[in-house]
N, C-alpha and C positions, 0 to 999 in steps of 0.2 A: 189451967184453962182460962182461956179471953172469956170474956163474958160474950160474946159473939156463941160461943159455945163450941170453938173450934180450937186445937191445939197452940199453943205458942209456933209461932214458927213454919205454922202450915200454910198452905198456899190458900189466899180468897179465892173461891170459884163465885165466878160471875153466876147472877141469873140468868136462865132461860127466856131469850125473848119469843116471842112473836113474829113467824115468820112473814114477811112482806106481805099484803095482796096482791090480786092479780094485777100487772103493771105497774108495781111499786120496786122501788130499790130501798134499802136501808142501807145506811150510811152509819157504822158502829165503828167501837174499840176503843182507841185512846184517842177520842174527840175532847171536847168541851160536852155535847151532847148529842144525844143518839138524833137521826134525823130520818125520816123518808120523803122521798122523792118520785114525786107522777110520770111515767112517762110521755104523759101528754105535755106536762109542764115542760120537760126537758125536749121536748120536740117544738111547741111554742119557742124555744131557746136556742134549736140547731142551726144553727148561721152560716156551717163549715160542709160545704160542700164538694168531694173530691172523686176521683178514682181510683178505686185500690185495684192492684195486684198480687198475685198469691199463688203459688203450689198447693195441690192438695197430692193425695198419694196415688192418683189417677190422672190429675191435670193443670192447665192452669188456667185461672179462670181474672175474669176483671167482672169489676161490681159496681157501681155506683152508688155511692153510702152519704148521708145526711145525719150532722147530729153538732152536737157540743164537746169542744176540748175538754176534758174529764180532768185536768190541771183545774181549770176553769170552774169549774164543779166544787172543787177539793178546796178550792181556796176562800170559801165561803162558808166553810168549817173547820178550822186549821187542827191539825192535831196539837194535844197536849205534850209539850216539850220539856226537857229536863233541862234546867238553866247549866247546869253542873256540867256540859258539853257544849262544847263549841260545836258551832253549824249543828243545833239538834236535830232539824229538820232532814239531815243524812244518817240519822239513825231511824228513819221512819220507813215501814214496809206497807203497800196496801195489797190488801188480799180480794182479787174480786173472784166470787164464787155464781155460779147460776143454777138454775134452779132443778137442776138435772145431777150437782155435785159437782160438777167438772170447776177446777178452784186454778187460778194463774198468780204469781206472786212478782208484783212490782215495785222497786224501789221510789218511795216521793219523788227524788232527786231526780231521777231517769224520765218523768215525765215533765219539769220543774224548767221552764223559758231560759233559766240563768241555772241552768246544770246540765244536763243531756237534753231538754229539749224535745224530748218522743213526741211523736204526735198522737198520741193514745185521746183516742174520740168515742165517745159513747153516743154511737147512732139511734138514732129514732126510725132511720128510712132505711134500708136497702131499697137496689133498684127501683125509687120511686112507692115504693109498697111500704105503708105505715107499719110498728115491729108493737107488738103485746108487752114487750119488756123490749131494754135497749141494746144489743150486742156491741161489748167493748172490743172497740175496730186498735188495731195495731198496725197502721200502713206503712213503716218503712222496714216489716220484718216480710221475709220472701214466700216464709210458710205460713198458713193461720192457724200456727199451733197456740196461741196467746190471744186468739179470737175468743172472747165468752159470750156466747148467745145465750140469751135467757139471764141475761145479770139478773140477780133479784139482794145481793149485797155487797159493799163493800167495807172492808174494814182493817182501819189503819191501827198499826201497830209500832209502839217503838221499841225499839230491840238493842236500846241504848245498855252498857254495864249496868247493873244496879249499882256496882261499887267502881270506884276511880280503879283501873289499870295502873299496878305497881310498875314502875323502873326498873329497869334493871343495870343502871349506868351505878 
């Protein structure tokens, strides 16, 4: 036994955090440090004002959405990288979940100006109407099945080998 008082070998389960407040996001996982984030704050900050379109299983609809590029966001707390990998940053996944469960998983790199470039935005405003929490807006996807209303976290993970990938040449 570790002195931890947990097996050799066995997996660290993380503590239990503290679920956000109301209008809060938490910003976990393989950071440097856990963070939360105001939606007001993040609305003082949405610059990016656009038009989305979208399918839903009924219709289609157009929105007019207000907020900040969620790259943007992200890079103000970079995840923790394994040097041991080139390009670590593409072993990085964020998980944004809302407060209802409903969870979307997206690659760094997919949102990332110098790799796919997504325009993944984390609104403050729909049509002109201030949001309680922020809906991550997905605008070049047809459906808003990657819409998360009610973000209350995200959280980046890397999903690098623990161990180097053997050869097989």
């Amino acid at each position: 036994m570790e002195p931890s008082g947990r097996g050799i070998g066995e997996p660290v389960i993380p503590a239990q955090r503290i679920a956000p407040g109301p209008g809060q996001v938490l910003i976990t996982g393989d950071v440097v440090r856990d963070r939360v984030l105001d939606t007001a704050d993040l609305d003082a900050r949405a610059h990016i004002r656009q038009e989305v379109r979208y399918v839903t299983r009924r219709r289609r609809e157009l929105h007019s959405v207000q907020g900040i590029p969620l790259h943007e966001v992200l890079t103000e707390m970079p995840p923790q990288l394994d040097g041991r990998h080139k390009m670590g940053q593409l072993n990085v996944i964020v998980l944004a979940l809302s407060e209802d469960g409903f969870q979307v998983v997206l690659s760094l790199a997919e949102i990332d100006p110098e790799f796919g470039a997504c325009a993944a935005l984390l609104a403050t405003r729909y049509n002109g109407r201030a949001l309680t929490r922020p809906t991550l807006v997905m605008p070049g996807d047809g459906r808003a099945s990657r819409y998360v209303r009610g973000l209350c976290r995200l959280r980046l993970l890397n999903i690098a080998p623990a161990e180097p990938v053997m050869s097989t040449r």
